[in-house]
N, C-alpha and C positions, 0 to 999 in steps of 0.2 A: 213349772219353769225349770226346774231342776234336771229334769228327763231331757229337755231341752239344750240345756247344757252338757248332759252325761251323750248325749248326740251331737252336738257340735263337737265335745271332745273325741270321741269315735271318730268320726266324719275326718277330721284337723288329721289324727293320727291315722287316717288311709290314707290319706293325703301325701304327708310325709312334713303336713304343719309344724307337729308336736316332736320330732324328732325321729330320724329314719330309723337307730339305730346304727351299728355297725361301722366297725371302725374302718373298714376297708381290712381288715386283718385276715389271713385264713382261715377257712371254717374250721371251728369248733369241733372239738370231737363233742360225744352225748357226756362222756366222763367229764372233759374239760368244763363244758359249758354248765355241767351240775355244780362243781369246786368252785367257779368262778360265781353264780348266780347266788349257790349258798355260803359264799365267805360276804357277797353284799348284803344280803338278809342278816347274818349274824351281826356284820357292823353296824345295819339298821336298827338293829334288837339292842347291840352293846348303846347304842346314840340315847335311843328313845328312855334306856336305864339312866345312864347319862344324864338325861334331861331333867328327868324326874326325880334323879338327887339333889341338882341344882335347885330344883322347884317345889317346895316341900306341900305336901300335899295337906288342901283343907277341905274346908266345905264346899269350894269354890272347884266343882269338876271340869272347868272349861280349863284348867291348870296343866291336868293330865290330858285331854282332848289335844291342848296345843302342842305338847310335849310330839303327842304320838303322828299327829298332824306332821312336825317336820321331820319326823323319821320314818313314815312314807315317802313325801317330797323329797328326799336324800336317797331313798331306795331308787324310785323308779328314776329320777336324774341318772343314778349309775347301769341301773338296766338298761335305760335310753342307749349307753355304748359300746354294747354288742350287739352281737345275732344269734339267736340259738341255731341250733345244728336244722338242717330243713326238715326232719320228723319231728320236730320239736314248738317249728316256727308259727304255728296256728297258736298252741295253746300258749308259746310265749307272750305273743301279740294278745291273746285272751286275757292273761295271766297280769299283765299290764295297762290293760283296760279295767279289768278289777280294781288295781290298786291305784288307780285315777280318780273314780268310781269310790271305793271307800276316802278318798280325800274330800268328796265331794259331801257325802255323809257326816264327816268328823267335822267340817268347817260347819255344816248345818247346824250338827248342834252345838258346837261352841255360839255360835250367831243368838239361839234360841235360849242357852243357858246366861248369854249375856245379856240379852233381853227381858229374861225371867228375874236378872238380878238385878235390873236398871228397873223394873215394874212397866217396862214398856207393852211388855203381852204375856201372853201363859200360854204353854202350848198345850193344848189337851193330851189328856193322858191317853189317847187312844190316836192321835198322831205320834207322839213318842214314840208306842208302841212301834209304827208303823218303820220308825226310821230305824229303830232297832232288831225290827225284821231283819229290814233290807240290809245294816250292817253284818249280820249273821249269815244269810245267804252270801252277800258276797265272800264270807271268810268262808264259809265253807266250800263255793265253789273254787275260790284260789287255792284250800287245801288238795283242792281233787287234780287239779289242773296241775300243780306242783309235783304231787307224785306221779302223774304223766308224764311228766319231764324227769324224774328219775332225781328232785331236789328232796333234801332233809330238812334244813334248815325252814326255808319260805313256805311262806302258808297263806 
């Protein structure tokens, strides 16, 4: 079900469902569009720090999951409103899809960590695993995709 939705969300954002980007402004230079992409990432970085001083951390990891949950959703809302330069704009739109994509993972297991704490189910530890793959693969492929784009900050 999930792949399901990580393709509808694809699908929405060819579309131009999920938001076009772009503000109608003139293109970006590759410099520009680095400063601008990675001053969003650090305030997402600075947000999600933010959060998790407000939220003091227990045993309870859906705390931190949430935390970082809306410091995605904050990220790619601000990415939504530009364009990167057009040698850029594949791995943007990639790079965005990723980070929809690890939303989709973080809200999982919050779901699953709240479950596990309500004793409504257990997730096996070899789906865990699983979801923790796929969270890593995705950071990793955003890191690769980032220094494509010529960003420091975003990963």
């Amino acid at each position: 079900m999930q792949r399901t939705v990580v393709g509808a969300v694809a699908a929405a954002m060819a579309l131009g469902a999920v938001g076009c980007g772009g503000s109608g402004e003139t293109q970006l230079t590759r410099q520009q569009f680095a400063r601008k992409a990675d001053a969003i990432c650090k305030q997402g970085e600075e947000r999600r720090a933010a959060l998790l001083r407000t939220r003091p951390l227990s045993p309870d990891v859906g705390k931190m999951q949430v935390a970082y949950l809306a410091s995605i959703r904050h990220q790619v809302a601000q990415l939504e409103s530009f364009d990167a330069p057009k040698a850029a704009s594949a791995a943007f739109e990639q790079y965005k899809h990723l980070l929809l994509e690890r939303r989709l993972i973080i809200a999982q297991r919050i779901r699953d960590a709240e479950n596990i704490k309500n004793q409504n189910s257990h997730t096996p530890g070899t789906e865990l695993h699983e979801i923790e793959m796929r969270e890593g693969a995705t950071m990793v492929q955003g890191a690769r995709l980032a220094q494509q784009m010529g960003l420091a900050v975003c990963h």
